[in-house]
C-alpha positions in Angstrom: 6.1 -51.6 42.1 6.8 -50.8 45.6 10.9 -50.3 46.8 12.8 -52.7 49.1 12.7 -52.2 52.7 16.1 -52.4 52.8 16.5 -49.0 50.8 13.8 -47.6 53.0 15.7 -48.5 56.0 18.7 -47.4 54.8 17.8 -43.7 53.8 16.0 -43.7 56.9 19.2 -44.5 58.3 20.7 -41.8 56.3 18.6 -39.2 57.1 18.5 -39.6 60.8 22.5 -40.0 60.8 22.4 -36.5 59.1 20.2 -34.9 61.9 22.3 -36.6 64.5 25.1 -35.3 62.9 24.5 -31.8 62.5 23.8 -31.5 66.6 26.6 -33.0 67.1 28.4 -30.3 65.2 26.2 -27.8 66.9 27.2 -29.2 70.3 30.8 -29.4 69.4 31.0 -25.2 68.2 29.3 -24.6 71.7 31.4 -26.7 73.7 34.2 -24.9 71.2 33.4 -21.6 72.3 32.8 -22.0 76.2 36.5 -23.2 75.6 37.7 -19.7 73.4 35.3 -17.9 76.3 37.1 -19.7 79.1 40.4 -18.9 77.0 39.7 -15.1 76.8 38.4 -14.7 80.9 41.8 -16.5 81.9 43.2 -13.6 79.9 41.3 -10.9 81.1 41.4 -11.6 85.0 43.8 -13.3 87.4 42.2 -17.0 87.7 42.8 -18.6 91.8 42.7 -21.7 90.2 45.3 -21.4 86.6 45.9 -24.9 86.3 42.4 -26.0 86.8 41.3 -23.9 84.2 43.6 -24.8 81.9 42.4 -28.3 82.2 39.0 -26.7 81.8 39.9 -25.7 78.5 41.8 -28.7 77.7 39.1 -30.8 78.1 36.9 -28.6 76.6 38.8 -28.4 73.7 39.1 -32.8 73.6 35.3 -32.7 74.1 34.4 -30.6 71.1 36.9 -32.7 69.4 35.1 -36.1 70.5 31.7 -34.8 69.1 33.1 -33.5 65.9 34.3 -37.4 65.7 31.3 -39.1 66.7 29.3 -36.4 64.1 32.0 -37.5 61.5 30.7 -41.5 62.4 27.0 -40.2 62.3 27.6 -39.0 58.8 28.9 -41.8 57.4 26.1 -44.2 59.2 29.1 -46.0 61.2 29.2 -47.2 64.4 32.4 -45.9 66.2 29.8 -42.1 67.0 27.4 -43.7 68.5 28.7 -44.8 72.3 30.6 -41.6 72.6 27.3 -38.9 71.1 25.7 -40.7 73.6 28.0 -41.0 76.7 28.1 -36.8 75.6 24.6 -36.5 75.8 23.7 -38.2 79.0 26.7 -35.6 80.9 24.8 -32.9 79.0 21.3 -34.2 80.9 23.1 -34.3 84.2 24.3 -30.6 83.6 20.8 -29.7 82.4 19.2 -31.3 85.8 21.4 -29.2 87.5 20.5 -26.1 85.9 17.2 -26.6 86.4 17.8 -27.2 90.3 19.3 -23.9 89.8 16.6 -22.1 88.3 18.4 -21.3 85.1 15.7 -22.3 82.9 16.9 -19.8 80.0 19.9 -22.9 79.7 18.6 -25.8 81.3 15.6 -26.3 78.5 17.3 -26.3 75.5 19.9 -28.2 76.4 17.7 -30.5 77.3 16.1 -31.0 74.5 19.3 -31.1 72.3 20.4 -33.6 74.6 17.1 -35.4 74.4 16.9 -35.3 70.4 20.8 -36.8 70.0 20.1 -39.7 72.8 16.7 -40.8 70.8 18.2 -40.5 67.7 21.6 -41.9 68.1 19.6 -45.1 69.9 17.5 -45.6 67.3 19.9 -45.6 64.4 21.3 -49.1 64.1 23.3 -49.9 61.1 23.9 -52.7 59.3 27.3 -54.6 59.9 
């Protein structure tokens, strides 16, 4: 006797929210620690620009903070992840076209194709209302 589609769908679902998820987390700890890095160089050198790179860090430390919520929504196969994972990823793109203009291959390729994986995957999953 063959299973539902609906069950199939949903651990699909599931499963997918799970990978989308754990980038997410892994984008958050990197966007995390260019914060902390950003932190520590303020420290150890006389920035021309303090308050700019205070806001660097602030916003650095919001961002990480708004993918560890929209993994949080992944996980739970919710909704409220999805606009902001992807909004994230599209920026992330952007940066890695730059990088690329720039020759910095070494960066520009796997963030790429981080960004890549979470935009396909955070499309794709739809759930159910």
């Amino acid at each position: 006797m063959t299973k539902p589609k609906s069950n199939d769908h949903d651990r699909q679902l599931t499963r997918r929210g799970s990978i989308v998820a754990a980038l997410l987390r892994f984008e958050a700890v990197m966007v995390l620690s260019l914060a902390i890095f950003l932190t520590f160089k303020s420290i150890t050198s006389h920035p021309e620009a303090p308050m700019a790179l205070a806001m660097e860090i602030l916003f650095a430390l919001l961002g990480s903070l708004g993918l560890l919520a929209a993994a949080h929504g992944f996980a739970r196969v919710r909704n409220y992840g999805r606009a902001p994972a992807i909004l994230a990823n599209l920026i992330a793109l952007g940066v890695s076209f730059f990088q690329m203009q720039a020759q910095l291959w070494l960066l520009a390729v796997p963030l790429a194709a981080i960004s890549l994986s979470v935009l396909f995957l955070a499309v794709s999953i739809t759930p159910k209302q």
